[in-house]
N, C-alpha and C positions, 0 to 999 in steps of 0.2 A: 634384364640380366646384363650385369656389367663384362668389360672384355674379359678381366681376369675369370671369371669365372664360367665364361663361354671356353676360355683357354682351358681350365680347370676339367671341364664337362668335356671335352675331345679328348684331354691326355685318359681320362677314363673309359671313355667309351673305346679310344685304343687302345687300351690294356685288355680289356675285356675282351674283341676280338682278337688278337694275339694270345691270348689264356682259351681261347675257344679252338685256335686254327692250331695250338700245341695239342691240344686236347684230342683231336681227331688222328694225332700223327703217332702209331706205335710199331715199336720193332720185337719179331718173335724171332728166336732161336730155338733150335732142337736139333738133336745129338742121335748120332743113330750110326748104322753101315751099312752094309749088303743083307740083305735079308731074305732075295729071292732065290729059290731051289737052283743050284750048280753052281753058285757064287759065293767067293771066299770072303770073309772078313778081312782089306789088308789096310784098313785102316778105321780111324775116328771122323765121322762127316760132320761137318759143324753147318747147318743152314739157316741162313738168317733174311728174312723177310722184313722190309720194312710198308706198311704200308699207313694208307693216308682214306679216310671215309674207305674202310674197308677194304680198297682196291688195294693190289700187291703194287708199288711202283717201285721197288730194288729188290735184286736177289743175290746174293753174293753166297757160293760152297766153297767151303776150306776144309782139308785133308789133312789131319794130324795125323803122323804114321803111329804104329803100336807096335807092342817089344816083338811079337812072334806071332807067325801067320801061316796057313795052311797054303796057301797062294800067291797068286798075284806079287804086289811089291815085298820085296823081303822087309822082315820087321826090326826094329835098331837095334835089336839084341844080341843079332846075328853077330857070333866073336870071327875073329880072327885068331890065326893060331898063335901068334905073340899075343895077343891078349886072353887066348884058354889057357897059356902056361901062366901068366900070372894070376889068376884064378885058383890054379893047384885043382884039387879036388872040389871046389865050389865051380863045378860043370855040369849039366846038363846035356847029355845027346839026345837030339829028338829025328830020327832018320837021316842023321850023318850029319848035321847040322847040332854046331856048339852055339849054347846059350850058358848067360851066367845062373846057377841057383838060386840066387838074391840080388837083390839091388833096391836103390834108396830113390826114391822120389819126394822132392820135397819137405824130406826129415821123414818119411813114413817106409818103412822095408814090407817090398814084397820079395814073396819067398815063391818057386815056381817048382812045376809036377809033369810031364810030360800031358797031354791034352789033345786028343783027334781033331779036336775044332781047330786052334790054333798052336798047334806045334808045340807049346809049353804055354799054361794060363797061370799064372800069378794070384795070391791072396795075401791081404795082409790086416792090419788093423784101423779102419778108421773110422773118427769120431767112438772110438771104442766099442766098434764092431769089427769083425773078421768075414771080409766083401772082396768076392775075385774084382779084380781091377777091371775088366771086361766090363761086366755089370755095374761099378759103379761109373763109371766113364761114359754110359752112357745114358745117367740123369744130368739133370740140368746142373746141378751144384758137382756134380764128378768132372762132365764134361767142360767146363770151364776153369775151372781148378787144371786138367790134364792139360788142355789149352795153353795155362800158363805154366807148366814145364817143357824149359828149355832143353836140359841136360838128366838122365840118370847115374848116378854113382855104382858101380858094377863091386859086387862086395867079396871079398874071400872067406874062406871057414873060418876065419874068426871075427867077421862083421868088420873087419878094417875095408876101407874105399885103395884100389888098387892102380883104379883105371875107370874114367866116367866114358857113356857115350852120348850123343847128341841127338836130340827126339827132333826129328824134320817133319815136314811136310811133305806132300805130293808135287808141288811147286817145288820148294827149295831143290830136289833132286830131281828135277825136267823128267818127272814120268812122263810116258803116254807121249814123247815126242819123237826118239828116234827108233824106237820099235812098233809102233802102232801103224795098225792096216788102214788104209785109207787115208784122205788126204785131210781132213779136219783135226786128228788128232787127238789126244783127252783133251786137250787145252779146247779145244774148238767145241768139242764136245758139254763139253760143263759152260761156255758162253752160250750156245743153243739151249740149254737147258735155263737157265738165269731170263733167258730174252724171254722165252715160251711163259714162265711164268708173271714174267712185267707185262705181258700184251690181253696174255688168256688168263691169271688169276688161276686159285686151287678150285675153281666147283670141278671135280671130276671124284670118280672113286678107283679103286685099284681095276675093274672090270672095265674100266675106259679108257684104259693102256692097253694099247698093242701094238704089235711093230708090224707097218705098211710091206709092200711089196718090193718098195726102192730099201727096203731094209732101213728106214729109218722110222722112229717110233711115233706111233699118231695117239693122241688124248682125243676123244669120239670121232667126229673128221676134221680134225685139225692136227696138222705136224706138228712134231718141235724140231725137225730136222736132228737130231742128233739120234746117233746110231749105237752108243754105248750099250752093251749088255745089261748091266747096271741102270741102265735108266731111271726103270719103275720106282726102284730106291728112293734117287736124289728127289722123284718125284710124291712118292708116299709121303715122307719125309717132311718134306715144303707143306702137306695141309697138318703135321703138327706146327711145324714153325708158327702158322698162319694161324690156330687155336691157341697157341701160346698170346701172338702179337694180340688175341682177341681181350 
């Protein structure tokens, strides 16, 4: 065998393990919220798992906020009074709290009903269906789409755009830092939770969550040090991510 083709016979043999070590490397997302008993929906969770031969080695949770909420962070819908009078009659009172009736996402109007779960739930038409926003936001093609809205158009009784608002995150508005009890924080909270799952991986099931003595939540006897109410959530949550990445 001559050099060039000893050179020839390497550069493929490296591509092939490099197509082999891509091949084992996948990243899962899934969409979801609060789902455990006395806990409000006040947002969209986006968790995304990247792992490598199976193991979890990244976790990263983002909080997209939502228009209206029974709870917790208020939802971007919440008007202000200069912005219900430009509204006119395209308002909404839901327990003393103005929301607008409609608004535009993306080119697509949802129109909204007052709603016990979250303070006003929105429906509208998509892909030519009529889908509360809630529900579709939280499949895989809703929640990435909602993801990628930055701003809603707040509409008046005649569908003209009067006044947009801004669709944040739990980040961009420093939740969970200068009201939260204890000294971790949500911020520190969601790193303990991230870290737990790069070390220990999803084998657990929901009956192997419970929260320790020191009031912080344990996966069978292992911590994750974080103390969030919500826990079990972020953690249910991570073994779809993790069936997804499958």
């Amino acid at each position: 065998m001559n050099k060039r083709m000893k050179v020839c016979l390497f550069a493929l043999l490296l591509c092939a393990v490099t197509a082999c070590a891509a091949a084992q490397t996948a990243t899962g997302v899934a969409y979801g919220t609060y789902s455990m008993e006395g806990e409000h929906a006040d947002s969209l969770i986006r968790m995304t798992l990247t792992c490598e031969d199976g193991a979890v080695t990244a976790a990263q949770i983002d909080e997209k906020l939502i228009p209206a909420t029974a709870g917790g962070t208020p939802g971007w819908a919440v008007l202000s009074e200069e912005t219900a009078a430009l509204l006119g009659d395209a308002v909404i009172d839901a327990n003393g709290t103005k929301y607008p009736a409609s608004f535009a996402l993306d080119g697509v109007t949802f129109t909204g009903a007052a709603d016990e779960n979250y303070a006003v739930a929105y429906t509208g038409a998509v892909n030519g269906a009529d889908v509360a926003l809630m529900d579709y936001i939280f499949t895989d093609e809703g929640g990435a789409w909602y993801f990628a809205c930055e701003q809603a158009e707040l509409l008046d009784a005649t569908g003209a755009c009067v006044a947009t608002a801004e669709i944040g995150t739990k980040e961009s508005i420093g939740h969970g830092v200068a009201f939260w009890p204890g000294e971790i924080k949500y911020p520190g909270n969601i790193e303990r939770i991230c870290a737990f799952l790069v070390t220990s991986g999803v084998n657990y099931e929901a009956g192997d969550i419970a929260m320790g003595e020191d009031g912080a939540w344990a996966v069978a006897d292992v911590t994750t040090g974080a103390t969030m109410a919500g826990t079990p959530n972020y953690l249910l949550l991570a073994k779809r991510a993790y069936e997804n990445a499958q």
